[in-house]
C-alpha positions in Angstrom: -19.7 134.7 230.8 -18.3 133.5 228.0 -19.4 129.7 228.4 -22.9 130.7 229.1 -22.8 132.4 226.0 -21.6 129.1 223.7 -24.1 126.9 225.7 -27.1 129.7 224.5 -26.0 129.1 221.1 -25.6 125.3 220.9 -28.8 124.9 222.4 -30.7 127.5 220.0 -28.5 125.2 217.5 -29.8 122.2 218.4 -33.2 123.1 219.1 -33.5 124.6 215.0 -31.7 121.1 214.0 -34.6 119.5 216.0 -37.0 121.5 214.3 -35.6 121.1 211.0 -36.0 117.3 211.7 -38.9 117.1 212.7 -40.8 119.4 210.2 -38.9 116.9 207.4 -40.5 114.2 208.8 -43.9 115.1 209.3 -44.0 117.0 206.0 -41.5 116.0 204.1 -38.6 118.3 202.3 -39.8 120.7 199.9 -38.3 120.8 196.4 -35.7 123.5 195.8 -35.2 125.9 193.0 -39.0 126.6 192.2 -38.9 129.5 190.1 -40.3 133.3 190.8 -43.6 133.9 189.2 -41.7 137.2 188.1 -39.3 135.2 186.4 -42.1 133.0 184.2 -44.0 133.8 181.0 -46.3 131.6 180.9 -47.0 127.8 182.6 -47.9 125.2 180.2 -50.4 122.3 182.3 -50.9 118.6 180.4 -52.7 116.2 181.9 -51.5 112.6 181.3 -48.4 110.7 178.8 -50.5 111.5 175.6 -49.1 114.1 172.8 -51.5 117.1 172.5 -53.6 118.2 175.3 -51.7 120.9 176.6 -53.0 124.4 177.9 -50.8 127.6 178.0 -51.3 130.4 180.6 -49.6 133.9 180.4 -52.4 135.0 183.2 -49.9 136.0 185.9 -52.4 134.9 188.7 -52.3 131.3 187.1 -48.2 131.5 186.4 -48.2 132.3 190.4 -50.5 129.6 191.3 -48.8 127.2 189.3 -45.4 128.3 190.8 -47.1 128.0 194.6 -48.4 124.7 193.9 -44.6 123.6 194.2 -45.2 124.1 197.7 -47.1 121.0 197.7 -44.6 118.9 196.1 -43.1 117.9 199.2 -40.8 114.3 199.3 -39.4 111.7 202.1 -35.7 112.4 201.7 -33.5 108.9 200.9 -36.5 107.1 199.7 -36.8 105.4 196.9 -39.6 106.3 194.1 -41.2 104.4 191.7 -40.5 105.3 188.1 -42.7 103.3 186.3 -46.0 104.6 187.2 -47.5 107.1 184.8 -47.6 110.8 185.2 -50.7 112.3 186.0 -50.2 116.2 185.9 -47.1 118.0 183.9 -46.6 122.1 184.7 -43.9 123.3 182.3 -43.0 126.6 183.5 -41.6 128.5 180.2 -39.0 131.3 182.0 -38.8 134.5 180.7 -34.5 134.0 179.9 -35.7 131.0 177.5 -35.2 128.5 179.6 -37.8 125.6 181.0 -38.3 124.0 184.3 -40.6 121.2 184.4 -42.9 119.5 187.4 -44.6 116.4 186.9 -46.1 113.9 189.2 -48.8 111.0 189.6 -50.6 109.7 193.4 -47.0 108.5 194.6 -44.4 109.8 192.3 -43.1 113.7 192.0 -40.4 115.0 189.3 -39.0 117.6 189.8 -36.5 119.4 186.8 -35.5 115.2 186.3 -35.1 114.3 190.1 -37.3 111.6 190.5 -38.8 111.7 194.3 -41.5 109.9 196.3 -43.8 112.3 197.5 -44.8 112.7 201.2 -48.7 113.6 200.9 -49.9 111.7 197.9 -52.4 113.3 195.4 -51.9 116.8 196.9 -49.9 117.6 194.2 -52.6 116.7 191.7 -55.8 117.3 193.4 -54.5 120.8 193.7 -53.5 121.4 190.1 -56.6 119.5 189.1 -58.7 122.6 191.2 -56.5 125.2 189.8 -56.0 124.6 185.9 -59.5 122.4 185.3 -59.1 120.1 182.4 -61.7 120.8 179.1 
């Protein structure tokens, strides 16, 4: 009884490790630590490297968005990204304790709170803030 019982659990074992595997690469791993929307004041959105430009929004159905749109910020694990393109879209998200976390990312390229990644699915990232927080 007791053997059918550990081979039950290394193959539910192995069968979520499979999963896992194979969810990371089709879609990539998702970025960890994105903050609650509970946790945020406000989300600052800049589009582009230029000073000025920037857009703050204390509307707590933006601050959610913005903190959902991490979802999109998926990466290939142990791949190398390019640093030297420039950034598109930057979502500073201003936390309630005082504290910052900050996304940024171009077509290829995703940073993530200074982790430099190459992102699994392009201009999602982007396109999506781009739809949600419309430049002027």
């Amino acid at each position: 009884m007791k053997k059918r019982i550990i081979i039950f659990v290394i193959t539910i074992a192995l069968a979520a490790l499979l999963s896992a595997g194979g969810y990371i690469l089709i879609w990539g791993m998702p970025v960890s630590g994105a903050p609650n929307p509970r946790d945020v004041q406000s989300v600052t959105v800049k589009y582009g490297e230029e000073p000025g430009g920037a857009v703050e929004y204390t509307d707590p159905e933006k601050i959610e968005s913005a903190c959902r749109l991490l979802g999109s910020m998926n990466y290939e694990p142990f791949t190398e990204a390019s640093e030297g393109d420039a950034i598109a879209v930057t979502i500073t998200y201003n936390m309630k304790d005082g504290s910052r976390k900050v996304a940024a990312a171009n077509s290829q390229t995703g940073w993530w709170q200074g982790k430099t990644m190459k992102l699994k699915q392009g201009d999602v990232f982007v396109n999506v803030a781009e739809g949600l927080f419309p430049r002027d």
